[in-house]
C-alpha positions in Angstrom: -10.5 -0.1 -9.9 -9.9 -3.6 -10.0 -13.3 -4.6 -11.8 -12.2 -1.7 -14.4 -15.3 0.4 -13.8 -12.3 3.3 -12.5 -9.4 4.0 -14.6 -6.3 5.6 -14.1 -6.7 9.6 -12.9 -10.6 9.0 -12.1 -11.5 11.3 -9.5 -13.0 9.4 -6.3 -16.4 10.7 -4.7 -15.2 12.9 -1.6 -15.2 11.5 1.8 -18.4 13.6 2.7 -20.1 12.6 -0.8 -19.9 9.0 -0.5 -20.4 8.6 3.4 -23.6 9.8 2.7 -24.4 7.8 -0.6 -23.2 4.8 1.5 -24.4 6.2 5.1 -21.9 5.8 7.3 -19.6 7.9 8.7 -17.2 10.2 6.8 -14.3 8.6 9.3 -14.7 5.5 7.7 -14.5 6.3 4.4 -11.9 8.9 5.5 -9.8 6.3 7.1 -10.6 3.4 3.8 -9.4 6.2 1.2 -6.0 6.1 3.8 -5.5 2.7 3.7 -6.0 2.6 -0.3 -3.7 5.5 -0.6 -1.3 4.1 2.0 -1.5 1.0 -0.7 -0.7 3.2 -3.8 -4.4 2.4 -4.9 -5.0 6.2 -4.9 -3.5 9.3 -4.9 -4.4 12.9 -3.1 -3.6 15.9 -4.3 -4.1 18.5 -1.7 -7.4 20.6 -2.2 -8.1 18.8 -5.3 -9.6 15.4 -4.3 -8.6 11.9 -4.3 -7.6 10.3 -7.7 -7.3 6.5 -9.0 -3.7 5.8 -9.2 -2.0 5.0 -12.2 -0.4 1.3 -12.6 3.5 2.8 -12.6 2.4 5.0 -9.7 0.9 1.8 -7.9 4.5 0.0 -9.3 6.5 2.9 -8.2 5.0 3.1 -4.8 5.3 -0.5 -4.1 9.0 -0.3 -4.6 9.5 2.2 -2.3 7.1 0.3 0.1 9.4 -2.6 -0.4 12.5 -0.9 0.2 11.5 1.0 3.6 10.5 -2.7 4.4 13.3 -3.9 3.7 15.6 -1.5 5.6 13.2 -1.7 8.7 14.2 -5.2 8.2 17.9 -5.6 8.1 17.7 -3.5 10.6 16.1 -5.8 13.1 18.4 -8.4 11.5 21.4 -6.9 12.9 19.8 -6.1 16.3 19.7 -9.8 16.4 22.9 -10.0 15.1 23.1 -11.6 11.7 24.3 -10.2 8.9 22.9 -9.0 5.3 24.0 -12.3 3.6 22.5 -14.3 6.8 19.4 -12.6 6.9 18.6 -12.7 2.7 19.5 -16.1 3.0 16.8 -16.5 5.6 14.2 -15.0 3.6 15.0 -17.5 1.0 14.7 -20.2 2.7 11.2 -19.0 3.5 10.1 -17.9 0.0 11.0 -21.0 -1.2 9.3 -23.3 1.5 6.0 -24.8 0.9 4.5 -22.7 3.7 1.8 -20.5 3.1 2.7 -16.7 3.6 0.9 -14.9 6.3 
């Protein structure tokens, strides 16, 4: 995908297919094509196969990724009792530290 050998809407090998071109087991391809769908690197469509996502799907799901985060976040911000302003504040006070991000 990222080398551009895969473009948008390809249809990836299925779990069984390339487990056995690679030889290992269909649970770890099974679980990779998760975490690259869980990403927004690929899409499923049920009974259909996995699919190469497109770049505004990948864009599209990262927002949504990044607003669950963030919700999750403020959150755990308030259990600790700070409040939105505090707590963005925070974050930019990291983001704009020299620290590497983790």
């Amino acid at each position: 995908m990222a080398a551009g050998a895969l473009v948008s809407g390809d249809p990836l090998p299925s779990v069984r297919q390339l487990a056995a071109n690679l030889k290992v087991n269909p649970n770890t391809v099974a679980q990779a094509y998760r975490e690259l769908e869980r990403e927004g690197l690929v899409y499923v469509q049920r009974g259909q196969g996995t699919f190469v996502g497109s770049a505004r799907q990948i864009d599209d799901d990262r927002t949504a990724l990044a607003h669950e985060l963030a919700q999750r976040s403020l959150v755990e911000a308030a259990r600790l009792g700070l409040d939105p302003e505090q707590f963005i504040q925070a974050i930019r006070t990291v983001a704009a530290s020299k620290a590497p991000l983790k």
